[in-house]
C-alpha positions in Angstrom: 0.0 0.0 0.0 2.9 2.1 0.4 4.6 1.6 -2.6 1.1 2.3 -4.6 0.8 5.6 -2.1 4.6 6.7 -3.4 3.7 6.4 -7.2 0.7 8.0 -6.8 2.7 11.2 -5.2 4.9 10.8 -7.6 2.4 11.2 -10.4 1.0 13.9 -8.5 3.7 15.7 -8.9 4.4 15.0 -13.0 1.2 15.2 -13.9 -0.9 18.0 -11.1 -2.7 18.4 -13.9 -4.0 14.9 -14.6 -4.5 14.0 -10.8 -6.9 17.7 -10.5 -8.8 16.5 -13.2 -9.5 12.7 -11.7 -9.9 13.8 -8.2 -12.2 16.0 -9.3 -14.1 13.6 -11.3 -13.3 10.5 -9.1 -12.7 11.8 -5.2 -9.0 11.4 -3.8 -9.4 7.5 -3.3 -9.7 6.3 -7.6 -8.0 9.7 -8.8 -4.5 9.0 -8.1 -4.9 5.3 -8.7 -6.2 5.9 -12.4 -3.6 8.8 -13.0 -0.5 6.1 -12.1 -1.9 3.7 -14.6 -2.5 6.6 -17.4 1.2 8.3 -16.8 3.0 4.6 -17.2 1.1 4.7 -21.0 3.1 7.1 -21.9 6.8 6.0 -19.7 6.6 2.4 -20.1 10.3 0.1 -20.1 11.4 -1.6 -23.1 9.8 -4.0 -24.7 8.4 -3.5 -28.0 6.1 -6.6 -28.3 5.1 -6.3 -25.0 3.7 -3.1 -25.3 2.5 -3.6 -29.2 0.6 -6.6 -27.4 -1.0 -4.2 -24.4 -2.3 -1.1 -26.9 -4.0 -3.9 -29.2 -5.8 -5.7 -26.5 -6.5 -2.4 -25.3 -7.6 -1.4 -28.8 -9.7 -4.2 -29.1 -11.0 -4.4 -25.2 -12.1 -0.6 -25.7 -13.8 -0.7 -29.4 -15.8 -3.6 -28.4 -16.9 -2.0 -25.1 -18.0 1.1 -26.9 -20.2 -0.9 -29.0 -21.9 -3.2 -26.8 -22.6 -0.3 -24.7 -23.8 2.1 -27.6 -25.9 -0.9 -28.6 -27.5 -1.1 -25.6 -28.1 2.5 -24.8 -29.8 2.4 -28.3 -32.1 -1.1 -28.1 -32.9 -0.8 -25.3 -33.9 3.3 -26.1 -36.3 1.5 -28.8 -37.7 -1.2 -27.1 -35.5 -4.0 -28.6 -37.7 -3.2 -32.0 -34.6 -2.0 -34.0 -32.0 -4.6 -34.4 -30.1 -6.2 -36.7 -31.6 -9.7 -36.3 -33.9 -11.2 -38.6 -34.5 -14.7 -38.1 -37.6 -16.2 -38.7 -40.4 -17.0 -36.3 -40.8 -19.1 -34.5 -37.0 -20.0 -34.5 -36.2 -16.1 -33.6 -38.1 -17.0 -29.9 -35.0 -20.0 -29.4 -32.6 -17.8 -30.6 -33.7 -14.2 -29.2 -33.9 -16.7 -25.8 -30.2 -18.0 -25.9 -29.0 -14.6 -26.9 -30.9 -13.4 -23.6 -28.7 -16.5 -21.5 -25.7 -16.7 -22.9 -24.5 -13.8 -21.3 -25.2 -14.8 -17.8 -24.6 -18.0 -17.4 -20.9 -17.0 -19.1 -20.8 -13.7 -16.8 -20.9 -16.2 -14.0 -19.0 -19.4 -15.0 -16.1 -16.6 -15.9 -16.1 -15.0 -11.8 -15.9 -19.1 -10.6 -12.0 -20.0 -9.5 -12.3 -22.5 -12.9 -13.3 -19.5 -14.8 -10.3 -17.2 -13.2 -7.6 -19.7 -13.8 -9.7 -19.7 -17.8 -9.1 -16.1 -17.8 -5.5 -16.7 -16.6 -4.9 -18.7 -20.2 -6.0 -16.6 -22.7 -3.2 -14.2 -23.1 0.0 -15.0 -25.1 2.6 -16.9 -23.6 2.5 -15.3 -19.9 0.7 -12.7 -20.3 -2.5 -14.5 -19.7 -2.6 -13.8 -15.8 -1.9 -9.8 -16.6 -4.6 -9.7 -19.4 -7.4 -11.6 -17.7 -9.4 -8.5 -16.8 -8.9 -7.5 -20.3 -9.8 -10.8 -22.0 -12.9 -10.6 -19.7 -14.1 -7.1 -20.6 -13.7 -8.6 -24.0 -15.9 -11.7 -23.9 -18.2 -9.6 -22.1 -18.7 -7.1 -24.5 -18.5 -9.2 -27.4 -21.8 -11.0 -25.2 -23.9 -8.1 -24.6 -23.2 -6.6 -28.2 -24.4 -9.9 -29.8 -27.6 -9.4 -27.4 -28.6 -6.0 -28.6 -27.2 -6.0 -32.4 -28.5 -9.2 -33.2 -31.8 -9.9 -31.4 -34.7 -10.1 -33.6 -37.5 -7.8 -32.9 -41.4 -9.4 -32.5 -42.2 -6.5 -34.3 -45.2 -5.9 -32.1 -45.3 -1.7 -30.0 -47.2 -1.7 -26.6 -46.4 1.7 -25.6 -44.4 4.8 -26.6 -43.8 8.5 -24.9 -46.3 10.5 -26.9 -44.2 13.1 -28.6 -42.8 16.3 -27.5 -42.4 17.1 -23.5 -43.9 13.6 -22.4 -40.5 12.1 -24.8 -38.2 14.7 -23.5 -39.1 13.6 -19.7 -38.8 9.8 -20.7 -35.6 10.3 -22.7 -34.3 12.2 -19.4 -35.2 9.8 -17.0 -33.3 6.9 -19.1 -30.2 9.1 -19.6 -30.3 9.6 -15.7 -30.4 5.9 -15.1 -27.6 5.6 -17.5 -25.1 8.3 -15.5 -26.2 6.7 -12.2 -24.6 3.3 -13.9 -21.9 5.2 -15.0 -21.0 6.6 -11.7 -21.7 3.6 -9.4 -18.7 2.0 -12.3 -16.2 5.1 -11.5 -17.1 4.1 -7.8 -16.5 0.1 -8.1 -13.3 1.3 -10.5 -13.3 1.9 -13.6 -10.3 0.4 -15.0 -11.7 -3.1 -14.0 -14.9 -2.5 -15.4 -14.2 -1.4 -18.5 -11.3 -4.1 -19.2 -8.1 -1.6 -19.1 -6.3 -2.8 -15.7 -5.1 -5.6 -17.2 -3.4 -4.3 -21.2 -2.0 -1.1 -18.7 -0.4 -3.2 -16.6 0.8 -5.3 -19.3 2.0 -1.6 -21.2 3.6 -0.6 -17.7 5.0 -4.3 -17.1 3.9 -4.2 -13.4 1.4 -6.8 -11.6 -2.1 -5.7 -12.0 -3.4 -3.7 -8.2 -7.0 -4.6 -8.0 -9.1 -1.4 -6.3 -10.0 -2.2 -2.8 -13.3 -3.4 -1.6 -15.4 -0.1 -2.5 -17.3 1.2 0.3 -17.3 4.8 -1.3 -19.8 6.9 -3.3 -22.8 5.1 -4.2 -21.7 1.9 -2.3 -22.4 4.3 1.1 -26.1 3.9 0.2 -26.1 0.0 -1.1 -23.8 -2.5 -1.4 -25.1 -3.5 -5.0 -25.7 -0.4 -7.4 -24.0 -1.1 -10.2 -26.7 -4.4 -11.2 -29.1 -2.2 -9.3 -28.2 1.0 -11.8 -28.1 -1.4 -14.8 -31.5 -2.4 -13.5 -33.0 0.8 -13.6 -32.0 1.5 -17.4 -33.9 -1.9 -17.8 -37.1 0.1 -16.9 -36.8 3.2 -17.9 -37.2 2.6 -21.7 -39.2 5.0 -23.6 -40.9 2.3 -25.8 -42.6 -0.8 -24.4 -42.3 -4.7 -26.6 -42.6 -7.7 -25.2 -39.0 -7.7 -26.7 -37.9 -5.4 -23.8 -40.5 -6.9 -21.3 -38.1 -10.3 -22.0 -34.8 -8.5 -21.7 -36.3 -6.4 -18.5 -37.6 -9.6 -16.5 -34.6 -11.7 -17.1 -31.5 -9.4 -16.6 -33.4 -7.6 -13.4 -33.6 -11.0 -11.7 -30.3 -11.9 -12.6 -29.1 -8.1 -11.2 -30.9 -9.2 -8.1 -29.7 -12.5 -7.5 -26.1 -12.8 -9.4 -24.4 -10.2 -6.7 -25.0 -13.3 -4.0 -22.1 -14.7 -5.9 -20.3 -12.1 -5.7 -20.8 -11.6 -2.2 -19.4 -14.7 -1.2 -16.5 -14.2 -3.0 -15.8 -10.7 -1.1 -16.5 -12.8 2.6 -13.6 -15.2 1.9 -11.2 -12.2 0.2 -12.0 -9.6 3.1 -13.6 -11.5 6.0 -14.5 -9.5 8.9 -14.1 -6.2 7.1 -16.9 -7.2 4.2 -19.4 -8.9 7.3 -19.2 -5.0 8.8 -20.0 -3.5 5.6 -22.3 -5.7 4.8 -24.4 -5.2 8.2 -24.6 -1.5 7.7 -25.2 -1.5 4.1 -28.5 -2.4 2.6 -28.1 -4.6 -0.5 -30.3 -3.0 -3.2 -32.7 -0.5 -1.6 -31.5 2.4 0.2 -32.5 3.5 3.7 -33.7 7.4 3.2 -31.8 8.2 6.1 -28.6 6.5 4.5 -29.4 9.1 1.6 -29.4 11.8 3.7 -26.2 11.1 5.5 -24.4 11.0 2.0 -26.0 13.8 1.0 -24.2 15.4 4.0 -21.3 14.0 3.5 -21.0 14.8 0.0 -21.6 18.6 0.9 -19.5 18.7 3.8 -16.1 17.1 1.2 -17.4 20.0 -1.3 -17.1 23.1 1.6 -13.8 21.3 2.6 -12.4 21.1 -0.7 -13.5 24.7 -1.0 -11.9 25.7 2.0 -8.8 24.1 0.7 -8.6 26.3 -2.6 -9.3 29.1 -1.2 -6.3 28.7 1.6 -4.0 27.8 -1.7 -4.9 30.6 -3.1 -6.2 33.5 -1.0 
């Protein structure tokens, strides 16, 4: 922990710029953490292939994320009725149901100690161990993109926003639902979600640091709100098929009931600590007065960081 605090100072210091712009965006705990792994982009040792290797996974980790996530953002927007699928019925209800599955049951194989040591393989040579969050964030993607490109639509419309205001309100509330996933991501850390710990690491030749258990940011209010953000984008759609009724129903109860997994997993890694946490922190729904007290709290670290500018510079 030392070592990672020394680095980070020592970014700090090359880069102020950098480390004002993520604290700001990330708080003082993910800032200086992301900046370390951004600076050793651009000062990594020797090693041609190696780094070739880390800027094409990354190439490939990041383009494929961007898609499956544009894809969703835009099914899902439409009701599942635009796609690029076009299988014939009755065989688009098998195949629109194993697109809706595969991704699941592979989300969860992949988090199992088999899956792990899988991930561990994939890589080149050695680099499998380094690359496994990337190579995850990969076969993710690649997952959820075949979801929401390829399903094919029933064609049938239940509901849609009228037009004008009653749209504008509906296409707000799903853009909310879609920062508050964002956010809870920036909070659980970024660079594991989105696949870039691992080709970084591999850039920067360094073991990959895993972000500690969060507790910060929207994990104050519940222990679970990324699925429970991801949830809420399920629902928030401004079109209504029984296409996105089908996607809704299945991935809210495996948001719900996936995270036990994951839970288990954090009681072996962090014990005690994760038993405390997980006693004072709801799982999905948020106490009002927990709201409160991190609305407080997040006032209270704006006055002080305030304070601190101004004493800077008076």
């Amino acid at each position: 922990m030392q070592r990672q605090d020394d680095t980070a100072g020592a970014v700090a210091r090359e880069l102020p710029w950098l480390l004002r712009v993520l604290e700001r965006m990330l708080g003082r705990t993910h800032g200086p953490r992301l900046a370390t792994l951004i600076d050793g982009l651009f000062t990594p040792p020797p090693g041609s292939r190696r780094i070739a290797l880390g800027w094409l996974y990354g190439l490939v980790c990041h383009s494929l994320f961007s898609l499956a996530v544009a894809a969703m953002i835009l099914a899902m927007y439409f009701g599942m009725s635009e796609s690029f699928g076009a299988v014939p019925y009755p065989w688009a209800i098998l195949v629109n149901a194993l697109l809706l599955i595969q991704f699941p049951l592979t989300h969860s194989v992949l988090l199992t100690p088999a899956g792990r040591r899988l991930l561990g393989r994939l890589g080149p040579g050695d680099t499998g161990p380094i690359l496994s969050t990337t190579s995850y964030a990969i076969i993710a993607s690649a997952q959820l993109l075949a979801l929401f490109a390829l399903w094919t639509p029933s064609g049938v419309v239940w509901w849609r926003a009228p037009e004008g205001w009653p749209l504008y309100a509906h296409t707000g509330l799903y853009a909310l639902t879609w920062l508050i996933l964002i956010k809870a991501t920036f909070d659980a850390g970024a660079e594991v979600q989105a696949g870039a710990l691992g080709w970084m690491s591999l850039v920067k030749k360094v073991r990959p640091v895993f972000p500690d258990m969060p507790t910060t940011g929207l994990f104050r209010v519940i222990r679970q709100p990324i699925y429970v953000a991801f949830a809420l984008t399920l629902w928030a759609t401004p079109m209504w098929t029984p296409d996105q009724l089908a996607v809704a129903l299945t991935y809210t109860a495996y948001c719900l009931l996936a995270p036990r997994l994951k839970e288990r997993r954090f009681e072996r890694q962090y014990g005690e600590r994760f038993l405390t946490y997980r006693r004072k922190t709801p799982y999905a729904l948020p106490r009002l007065g927990d709201l409160a007290r991190a609305a407080r709290r997040r006032r209270e670290a704006a006055d002080a960081s305030l304070n601190e500018t101004t004493d800077k510079n008076p």
